[in-house]
C-alpha positions as CSV (number, residue, x, y, z in Angstrom):
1,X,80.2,123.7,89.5
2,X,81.0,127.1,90.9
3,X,85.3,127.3,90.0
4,X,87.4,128.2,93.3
5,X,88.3,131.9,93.3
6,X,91.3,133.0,92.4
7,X,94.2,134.2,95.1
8,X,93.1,138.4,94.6
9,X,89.4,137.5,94.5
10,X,89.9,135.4,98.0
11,X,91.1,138.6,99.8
12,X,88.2,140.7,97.9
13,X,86.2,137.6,99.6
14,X,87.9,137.9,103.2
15,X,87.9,141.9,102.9
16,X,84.0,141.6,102.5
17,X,81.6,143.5,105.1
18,X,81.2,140.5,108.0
19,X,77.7,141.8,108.3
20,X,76.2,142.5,104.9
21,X,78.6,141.1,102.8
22,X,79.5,144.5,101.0
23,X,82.4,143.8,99.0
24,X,85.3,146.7,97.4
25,X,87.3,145.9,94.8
26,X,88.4,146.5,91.2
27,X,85.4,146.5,88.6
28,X,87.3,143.3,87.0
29,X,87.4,141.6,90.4
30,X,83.5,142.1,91.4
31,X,82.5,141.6,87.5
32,X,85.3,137.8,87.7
33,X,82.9,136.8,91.1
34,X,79.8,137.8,89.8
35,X,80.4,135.3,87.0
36,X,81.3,133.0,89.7
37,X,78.1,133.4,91.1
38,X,79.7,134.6,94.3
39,X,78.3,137.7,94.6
40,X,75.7,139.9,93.1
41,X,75.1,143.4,91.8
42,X,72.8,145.5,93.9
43,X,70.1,146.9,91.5
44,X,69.6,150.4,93.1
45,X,72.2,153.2,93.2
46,X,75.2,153.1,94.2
47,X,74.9,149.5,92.9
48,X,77.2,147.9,95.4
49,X,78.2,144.5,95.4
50,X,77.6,141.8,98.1
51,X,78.2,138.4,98.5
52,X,75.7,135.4,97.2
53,X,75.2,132.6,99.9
54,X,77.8,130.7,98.0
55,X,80.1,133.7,98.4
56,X,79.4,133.4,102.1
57,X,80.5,130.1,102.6
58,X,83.9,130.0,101.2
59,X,84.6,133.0,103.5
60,X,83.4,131.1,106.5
61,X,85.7,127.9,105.2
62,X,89.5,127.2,105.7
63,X,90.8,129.5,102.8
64,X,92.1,126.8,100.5
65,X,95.9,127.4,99.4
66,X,96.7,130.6,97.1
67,X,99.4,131.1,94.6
68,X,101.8,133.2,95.4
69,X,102.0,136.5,93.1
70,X,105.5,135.4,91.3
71,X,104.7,134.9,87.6
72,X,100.9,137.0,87.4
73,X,102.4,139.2,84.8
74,X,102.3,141.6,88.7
75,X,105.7,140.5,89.3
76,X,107.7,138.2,87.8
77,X,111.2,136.7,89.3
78,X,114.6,137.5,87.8
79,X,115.6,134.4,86.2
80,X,118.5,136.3,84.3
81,X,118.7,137.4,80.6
82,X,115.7,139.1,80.4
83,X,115.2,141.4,77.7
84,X,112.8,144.0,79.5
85,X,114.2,144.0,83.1
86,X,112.5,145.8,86.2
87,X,114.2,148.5,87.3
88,X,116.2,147.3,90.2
89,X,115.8,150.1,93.1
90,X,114.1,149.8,96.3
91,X,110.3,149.0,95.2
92,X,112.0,146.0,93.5
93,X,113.7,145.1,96.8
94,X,110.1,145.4,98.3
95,X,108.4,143.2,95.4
96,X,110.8,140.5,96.0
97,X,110.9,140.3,99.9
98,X,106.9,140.4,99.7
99,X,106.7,137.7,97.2
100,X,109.1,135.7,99.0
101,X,107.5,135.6,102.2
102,X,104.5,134.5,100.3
103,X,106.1,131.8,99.2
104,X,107.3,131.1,102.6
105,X,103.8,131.1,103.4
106,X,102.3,128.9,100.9
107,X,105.2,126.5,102.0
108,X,103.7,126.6,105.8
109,X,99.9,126.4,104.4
110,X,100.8,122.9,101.8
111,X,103.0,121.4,103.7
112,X,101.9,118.6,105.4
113,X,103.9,119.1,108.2
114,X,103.6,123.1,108.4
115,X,107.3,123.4,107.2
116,X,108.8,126.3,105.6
117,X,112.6,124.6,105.2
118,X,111.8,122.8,101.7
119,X,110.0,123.4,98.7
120,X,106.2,123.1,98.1
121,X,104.0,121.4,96.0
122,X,103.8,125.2,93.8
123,X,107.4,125.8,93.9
124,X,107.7,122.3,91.5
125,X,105.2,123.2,88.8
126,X,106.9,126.4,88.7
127,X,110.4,125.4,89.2
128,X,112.4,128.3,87.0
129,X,110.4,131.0,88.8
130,X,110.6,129.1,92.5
131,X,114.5,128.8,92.0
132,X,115.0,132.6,90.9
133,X,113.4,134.2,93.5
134,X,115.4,132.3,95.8
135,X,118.0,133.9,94.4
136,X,117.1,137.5,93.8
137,X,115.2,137.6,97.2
138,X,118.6,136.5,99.1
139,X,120.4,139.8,96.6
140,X,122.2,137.7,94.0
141,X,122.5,139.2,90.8
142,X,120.5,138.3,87.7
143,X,122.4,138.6,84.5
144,X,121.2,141.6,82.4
145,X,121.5,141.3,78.3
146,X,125.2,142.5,78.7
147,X,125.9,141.9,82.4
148,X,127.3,138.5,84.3
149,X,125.3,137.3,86.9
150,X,122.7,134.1,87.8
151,X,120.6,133.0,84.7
152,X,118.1,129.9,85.5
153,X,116.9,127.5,83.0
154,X,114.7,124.6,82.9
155,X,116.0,121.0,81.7
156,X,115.1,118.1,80.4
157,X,115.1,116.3,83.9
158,X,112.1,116.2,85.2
159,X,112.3,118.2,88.8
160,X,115.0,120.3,88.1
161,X,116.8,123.5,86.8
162,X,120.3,124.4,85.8
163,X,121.7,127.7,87.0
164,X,124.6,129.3,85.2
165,X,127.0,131.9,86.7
166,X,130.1,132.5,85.1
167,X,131.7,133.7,88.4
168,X,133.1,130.6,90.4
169,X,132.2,132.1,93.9
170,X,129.2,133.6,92.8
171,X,127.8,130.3,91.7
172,X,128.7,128.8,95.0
173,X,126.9,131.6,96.5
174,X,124.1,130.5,94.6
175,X,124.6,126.7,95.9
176,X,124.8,127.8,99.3
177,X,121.6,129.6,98.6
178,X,119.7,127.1,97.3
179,X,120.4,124.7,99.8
180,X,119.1,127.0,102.3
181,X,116.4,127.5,100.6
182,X,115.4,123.5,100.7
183,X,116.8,122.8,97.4
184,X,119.0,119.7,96.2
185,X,121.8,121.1,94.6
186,X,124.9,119.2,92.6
187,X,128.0,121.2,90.7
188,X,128.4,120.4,87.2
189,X,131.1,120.5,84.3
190,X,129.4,121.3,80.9
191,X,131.2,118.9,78.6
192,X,131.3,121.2,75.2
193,X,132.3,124.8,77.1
194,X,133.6,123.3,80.4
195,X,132.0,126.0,82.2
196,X,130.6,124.6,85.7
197,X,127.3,124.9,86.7
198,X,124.4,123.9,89.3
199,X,121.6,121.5,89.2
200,X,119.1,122.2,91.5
201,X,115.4,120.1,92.8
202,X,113.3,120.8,95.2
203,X,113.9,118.6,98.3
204,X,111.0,116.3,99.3
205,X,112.1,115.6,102.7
């Protein structure tokens, strides 16, 4: 059984020639759908590639629901701490809003309802990366290696994250944030440090 193509072969797929089926891409892409057995290798020069009847069909079909590029390795949300930071200057403000308005689209896509006000069926598999770029997208501050800000974690609860900020109005920034964002979100006193901190869940309705 042919596996579904990934979310950057599906726009090598829609991108393809409407006519003949020519397709452009990176030599790893063409080579990932050849394998696919959704498209083929000319044999002549210049050796083009084109799409296989199979190819064909799941461009005619309702393009099934794509990941949003948050944790490729591409891009990867701030969830605070990290060791090897991306620079944080305008192409990362451009990253973030792009990968957030994907999500916002995968949101109106798997939905059943169309909404974009609460959390898809991605965003919990994925809830330390959906919950961070929540937060950098709306400009909150991740924490560097020797800088305060927002660090996210995952817990033992099923469905949820902790997020730590050491700043009291900062983490009620995040709250506020969150909740906009369609999350669930409680304050919480950590009983060894007393710090306070949030727990957060996707909302389901």
């Amino acid at each position: 059984m042919t596996r579904p193509p990934t979310a950057a072969q599906r726009r090598v797929i829609d991108a393809a020639d409407p006519v003949t089926g020519r397709l452009k891409g990176t030599e790893a892409q063409l080579a990932g759908l050849v394998k696919r057995g959704l498209a083929f290798r000319h044999p002549r020069p210049p050796h083009d590639h084109f799409l296989t009847p199979a190819g064909h069909r799941i461009r005619e079909a309702e393009p099934p629901a794509p990941e949003p590029d948050v944790d490729t390795g591409v891009f990867a949300a701030r969830v605070g701490g990290e060791e090897a930071a991306p620079d944080a200057g305008p192409s990362r403000v451009r990253e973030v809003h792009s990968a957030w308005q994907g999500l916002l689209e995968l949101r109106r896509m798997t939905n059943p309802d169309g909404a974009t006000d609460r959390p898809c069926g991605w965003e919990r598999t994925h809830l330390v990366q959906a919950a961070a770029l929540a937060l950098e997208a709306a400009g909150h501050e991740p924490a560097g290696q020797d800088s305060a800000g927002y660090r996210v974690r995952a817990t033992p609860q099923p469905e949820a994250v902790a997020v730590h900020e050491p700043d009291p109005e900062a983490l009620r920034a995040c709250a506020a944030t969150l909740q906009r964002a369609g999350w669930q979100v409680g304050e919480h006193t950590e009983p060894r440090t007393r710090r306070r901190y949030l727990l957060a869940s996707p909302r389901r309705a």
